[in-house]
N, C-alpha and C positions, 0 to 999 in steps of 0.2 A: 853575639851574632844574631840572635833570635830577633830581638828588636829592631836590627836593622834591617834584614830579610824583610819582617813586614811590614816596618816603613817605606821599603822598596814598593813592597808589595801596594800599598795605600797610595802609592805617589803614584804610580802604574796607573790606578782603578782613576785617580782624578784626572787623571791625563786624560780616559778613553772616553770620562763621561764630561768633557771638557766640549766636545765637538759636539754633540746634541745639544748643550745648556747654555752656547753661545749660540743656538739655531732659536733659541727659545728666546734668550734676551733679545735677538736681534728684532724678531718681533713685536716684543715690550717697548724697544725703546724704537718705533715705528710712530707709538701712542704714546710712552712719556718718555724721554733720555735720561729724566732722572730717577724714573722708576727702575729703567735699564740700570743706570748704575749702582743704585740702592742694591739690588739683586745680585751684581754681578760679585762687591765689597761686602756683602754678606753670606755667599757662597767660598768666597773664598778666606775669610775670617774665620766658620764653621770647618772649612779643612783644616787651618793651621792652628786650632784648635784640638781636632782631635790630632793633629800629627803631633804637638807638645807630649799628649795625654800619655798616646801610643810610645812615646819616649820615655815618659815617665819623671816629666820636668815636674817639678814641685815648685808653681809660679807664684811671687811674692811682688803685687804692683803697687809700690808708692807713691803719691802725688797726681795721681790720671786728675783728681777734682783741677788741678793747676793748668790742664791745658784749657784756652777759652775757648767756649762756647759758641762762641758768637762770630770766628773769625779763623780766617785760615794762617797757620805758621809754619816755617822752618824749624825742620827736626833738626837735631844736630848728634848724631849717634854714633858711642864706642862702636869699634866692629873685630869680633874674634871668632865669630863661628857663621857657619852656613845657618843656624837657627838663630839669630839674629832679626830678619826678615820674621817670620814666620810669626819671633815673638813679640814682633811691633803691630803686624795685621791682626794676632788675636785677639786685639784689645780697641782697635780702632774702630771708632764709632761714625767717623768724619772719612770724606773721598783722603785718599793718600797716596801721592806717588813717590817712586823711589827714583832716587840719581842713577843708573848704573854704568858700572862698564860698556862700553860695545862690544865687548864679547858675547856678552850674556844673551845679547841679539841674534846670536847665534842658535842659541840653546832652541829644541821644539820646543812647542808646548809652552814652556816658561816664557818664552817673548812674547808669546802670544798673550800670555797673563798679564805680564808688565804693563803692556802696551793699552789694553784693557784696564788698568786701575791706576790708569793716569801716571805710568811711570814713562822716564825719560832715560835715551842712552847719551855717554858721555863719551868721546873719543879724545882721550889724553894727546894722541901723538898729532893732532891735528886741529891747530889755533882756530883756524875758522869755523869749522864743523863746533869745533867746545862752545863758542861763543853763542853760534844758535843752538845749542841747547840751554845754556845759561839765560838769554835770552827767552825762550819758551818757557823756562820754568818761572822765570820774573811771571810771564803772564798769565800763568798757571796760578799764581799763587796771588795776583791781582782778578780773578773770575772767580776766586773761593777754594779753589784745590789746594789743601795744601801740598808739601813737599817735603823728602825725609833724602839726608843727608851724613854720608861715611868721608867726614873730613878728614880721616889718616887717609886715605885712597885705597887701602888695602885692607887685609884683613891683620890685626897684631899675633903676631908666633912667637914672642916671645916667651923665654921661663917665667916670667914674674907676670902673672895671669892680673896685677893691679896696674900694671903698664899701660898707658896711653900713647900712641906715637902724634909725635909733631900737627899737629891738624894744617892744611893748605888753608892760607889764609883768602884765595880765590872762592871756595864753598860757601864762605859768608855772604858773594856779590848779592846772593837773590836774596839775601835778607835786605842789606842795604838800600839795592836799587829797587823793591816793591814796596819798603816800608814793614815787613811784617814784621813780629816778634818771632824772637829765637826761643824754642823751647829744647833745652838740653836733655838729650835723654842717656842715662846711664846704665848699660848691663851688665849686671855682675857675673861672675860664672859661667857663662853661657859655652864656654871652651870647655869645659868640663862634660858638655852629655858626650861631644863625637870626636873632637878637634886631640885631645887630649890622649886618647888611647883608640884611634880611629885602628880599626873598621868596630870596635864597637860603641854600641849605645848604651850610656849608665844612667840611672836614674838618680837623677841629682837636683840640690834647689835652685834656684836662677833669682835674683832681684833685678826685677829693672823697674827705675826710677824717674820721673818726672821731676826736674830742678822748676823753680821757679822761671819764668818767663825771661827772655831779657832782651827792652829794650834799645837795642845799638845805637838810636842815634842821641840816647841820653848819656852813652860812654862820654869820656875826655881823656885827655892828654892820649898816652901810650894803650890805655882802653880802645880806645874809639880807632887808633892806627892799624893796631893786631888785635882787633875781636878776637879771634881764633886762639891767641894766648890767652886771654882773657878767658873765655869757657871752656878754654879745658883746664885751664886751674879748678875753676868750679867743679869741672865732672870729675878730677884726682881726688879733689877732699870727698866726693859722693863714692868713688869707687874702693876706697880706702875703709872708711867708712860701715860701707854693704859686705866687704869681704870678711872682715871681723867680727859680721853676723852669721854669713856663709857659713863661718868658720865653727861658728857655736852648735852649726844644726849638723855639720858631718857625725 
């Protein structure tokens, strides 16, 4: 309980020093928008950093050399825990925005963050609204943003922590229709600091992993129909895999 107390406590502090330090970027990006954003993705990297720490995540990343450099991509991400997020922006070097719910829109503070680091909301129950956001993020991720994506739609609760659910095969469109590369990203453990034995925080290792790239419109036959089948096969064998290492360090 200790731990999460003063992760409470840590989220609180960034919350309050949230409202000066966008008083301060708005200024920056007055004089560059990119310096704005630089600032803004590196402020909040430095939080979700030390909020791993504060957790006492013991973070293990393989493959970061695999995402390009040169070029913005669709992320393509397991999702099991609220630290999920947190341990995608630690390590992000490039502008990233997240697909989310519209609820999340709701939330203080955190909308205001999303909104700010180039994240989009998604509204499931409402075709046309989904579209211009699908829409947006196609051209988000044709201006160089890229874009980070939870093709199960939800978060996995399952018992079997190596489970992946069904990915929608809709989360693929903004790969398809901008052209980008799919870069799969894999988290092993991550249900393990809070999800697992919530309200508390345990200090545990976490793998997340960068697969190789993958170009979609070099798929064929049943590839190229269901992307979506197709990379989470990939991310089974990566998460299968990473758990059998998990498994070494307990």
């Amino acid at each position: 309980m200790i731990r999460l107390i003063i992760i409470v406590i840590a989220i609180l502090v960034f919350f309050l020093l949230t409202i000066p330090f966008f008083g301060i970027t708005w200024i920056i990006g007055r004089f560059s928008p990119e310096k704005q954003s630089a600032a803004e993705l590196a402020f909040l990297r430095g939080f979700c950093r030390l909020l791993l720490f504060l957790a006492g995540v013991r973070l293990t990343r393989i493959g970061t050399e695999k995402i390009p450099a040169d070029q913005s991509v669709v992320y393509i991400i397991n999702h099991r825990s609220f630290f999920d997020i947190p341990l995608i922006y630690a390590a992000a070097r490039r502008p990233v925005g997240f697909i989310s719910k519209k609820e999340i829109s709701r939330v203080p503070f955190l909308n205001w963050w999303l909104v700010r680091v180039h994240g989009l909301y998604l509204d499931r129950e409402n075709i046309k609204e989904g579209l211009k956001t699908i829409l947006a993020a196609i051209e988000q991720v044709k201006s160089g943003i890229s874009v980070a994506i939870f093709p199960e739609g939800t978060r996995g609760k399952e018992a079997d922590e190596r489970s992946i659910l069904p990915f929608h095969e809709g989360s693929f469109k903004v790969a398809t229709k901008s052209g980008a590369m799919v870069v799969p990203v894999v988290i092993s453990g991550s249900s393990a600091i809070l999800e697992d034995h919530f309200p508390r925080i345990v200090s545990t290792p976490v793998i997340v992993e960068y697969l190789d790239p993958v170009d979609l419109s070099a798929l064929t036959g049943e590839e190229r129909k269901f992307p979506g089948r197709y990379v989470r096969s990939l991310m089974s064998e990566a998460m299968n895999r990473n758990h059998e290492q998990l498994a070494s360090k307990h």
